[in-house]
C-alpha positions in Angstrom: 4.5 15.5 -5.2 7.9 14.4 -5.5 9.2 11.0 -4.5 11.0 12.5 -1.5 8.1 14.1 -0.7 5.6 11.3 -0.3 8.7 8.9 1.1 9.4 11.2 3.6 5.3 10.6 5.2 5.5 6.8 5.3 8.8 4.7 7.1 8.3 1.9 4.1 11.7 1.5 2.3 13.0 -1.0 -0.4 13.0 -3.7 -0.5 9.4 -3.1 1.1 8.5 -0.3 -0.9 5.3 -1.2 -3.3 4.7 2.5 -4.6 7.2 4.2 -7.2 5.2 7.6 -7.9 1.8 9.5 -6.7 0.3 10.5 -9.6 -3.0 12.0 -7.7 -3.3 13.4 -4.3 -6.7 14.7 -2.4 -8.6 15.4 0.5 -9.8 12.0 -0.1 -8.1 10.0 -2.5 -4.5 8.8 -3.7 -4.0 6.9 -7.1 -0.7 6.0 -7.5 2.1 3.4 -9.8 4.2 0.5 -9.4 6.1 -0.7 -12.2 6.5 -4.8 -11.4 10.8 -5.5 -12.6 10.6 -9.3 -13.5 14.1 -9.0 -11.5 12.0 -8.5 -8.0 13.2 -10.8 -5.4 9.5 -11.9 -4.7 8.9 -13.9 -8.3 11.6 -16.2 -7.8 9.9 -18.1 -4.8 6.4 -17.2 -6.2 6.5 -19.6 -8.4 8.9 -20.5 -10.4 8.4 -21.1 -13.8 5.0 -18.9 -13.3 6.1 -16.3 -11.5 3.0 -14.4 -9.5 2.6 -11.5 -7.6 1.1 -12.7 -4.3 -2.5 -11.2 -3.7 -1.5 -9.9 -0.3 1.0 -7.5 -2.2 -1.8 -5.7 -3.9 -2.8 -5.1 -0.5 0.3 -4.0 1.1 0.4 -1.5 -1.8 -2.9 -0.1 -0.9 -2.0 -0.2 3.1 1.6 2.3 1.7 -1.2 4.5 -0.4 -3.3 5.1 2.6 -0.6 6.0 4.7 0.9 8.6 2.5 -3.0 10.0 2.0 -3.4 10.1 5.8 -0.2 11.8 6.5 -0.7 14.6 3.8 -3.9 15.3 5.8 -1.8 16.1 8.1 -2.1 13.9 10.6 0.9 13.5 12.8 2.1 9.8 13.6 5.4 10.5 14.9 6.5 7.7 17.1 4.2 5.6 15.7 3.6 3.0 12.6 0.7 3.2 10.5 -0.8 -0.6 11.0 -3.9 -2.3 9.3 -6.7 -3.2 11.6 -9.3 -4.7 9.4 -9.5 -5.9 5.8 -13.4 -6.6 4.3 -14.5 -7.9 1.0 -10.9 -8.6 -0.3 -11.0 -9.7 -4.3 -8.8 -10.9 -6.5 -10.0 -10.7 -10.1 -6.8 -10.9 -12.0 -3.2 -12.6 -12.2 -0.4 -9.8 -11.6 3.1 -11.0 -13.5 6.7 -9.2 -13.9 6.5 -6.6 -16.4 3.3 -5.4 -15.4 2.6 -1.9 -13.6 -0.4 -1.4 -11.2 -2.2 1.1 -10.7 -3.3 1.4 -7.1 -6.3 3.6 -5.7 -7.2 4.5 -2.3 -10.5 6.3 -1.1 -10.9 7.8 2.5 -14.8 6.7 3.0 -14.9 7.9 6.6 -12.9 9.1 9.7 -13.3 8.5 13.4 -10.6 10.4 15.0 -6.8 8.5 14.0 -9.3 5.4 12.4 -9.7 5.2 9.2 -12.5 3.5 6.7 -11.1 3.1 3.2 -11.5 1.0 -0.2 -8.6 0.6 -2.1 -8.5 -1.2 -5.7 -5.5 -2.2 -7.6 -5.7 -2.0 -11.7 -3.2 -3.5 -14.7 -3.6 -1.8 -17.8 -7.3 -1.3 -16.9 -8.4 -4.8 -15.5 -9.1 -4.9 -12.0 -6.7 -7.2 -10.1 -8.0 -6.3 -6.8 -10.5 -4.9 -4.5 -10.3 -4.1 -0.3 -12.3 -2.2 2.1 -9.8 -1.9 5.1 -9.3 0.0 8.2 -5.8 2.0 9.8 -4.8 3.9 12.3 -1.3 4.5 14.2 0.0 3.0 17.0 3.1 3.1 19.0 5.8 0.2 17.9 6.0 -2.5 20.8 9.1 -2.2 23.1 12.0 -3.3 22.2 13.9 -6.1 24.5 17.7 -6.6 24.0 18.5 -10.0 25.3 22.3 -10.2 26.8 
């Protein structure tokens, strides 16, 4: 699957983009990369002088893996944004620096029509630096109100 190819099922772009290539698509699962430039904007607010990769990254990365999964199922969510419902048993096991590239994988565990149950788990270099259980599905964004 080509980068255009998985972009093109998910409406994440940079800056907000935490995937740079699929490396495995199925029925089922998705593990894909993310190589971690020490220039990211994110590591000079978190922290400096120890720069970090917040936690809740490793999730949004998993949350952008799902999606593309769900959509190559085929399952249509035109005029409408893939959103989390529900995150379970969230871990963080290990410290995620610039320089680094994750490895993030995402399981469909079950379906119940446009919901879905899935763990997702985020490796450097083999470590585990995270583990979710979390729930999706699609709705329709809020209106928009243009104040005159």
């Amino acid at each position: 699957m080509t980068t255009d190819d998985w972009q093109g099922l998910i409406p994440n772009r940079d800056p907000w983009l935490w995937i740079d290539e699929v490396l495995e698509l199925t029925d089922t699962t998705i593990h894909a990369r993310k190589h971690l430039s020490e220039s990211l904007p994110v590591f000079q607010g978190h922290y400096p002088g120890f720069p970090l990769l917040p936690g809740v990254i490793l999730c949004e990365a998993c949350l952008e893996a799902s999606a593309i999964l769900i959509a190559d199922l085929g399952v249509s969510t035109e005029g409408r944004v893939p959103v989390a419902t529900r995150m379970n048993n969230v871990k963080f096991r290990r410290m995620v620096r610039p320089g680094e590239t994750i490895g993030i994988q995402v399981s469909l565990r079950d379906r119940l029509q446009d919901v879905f149950y899935l763990s997702g788990r985020v490796e450097v270099a083999g470590d585990v630096a995270a583990t979710l259980d979390f729930v999706t599905t699609a709705v329709p964004p809020p209106e928009t109100h243009v104040q005159g």
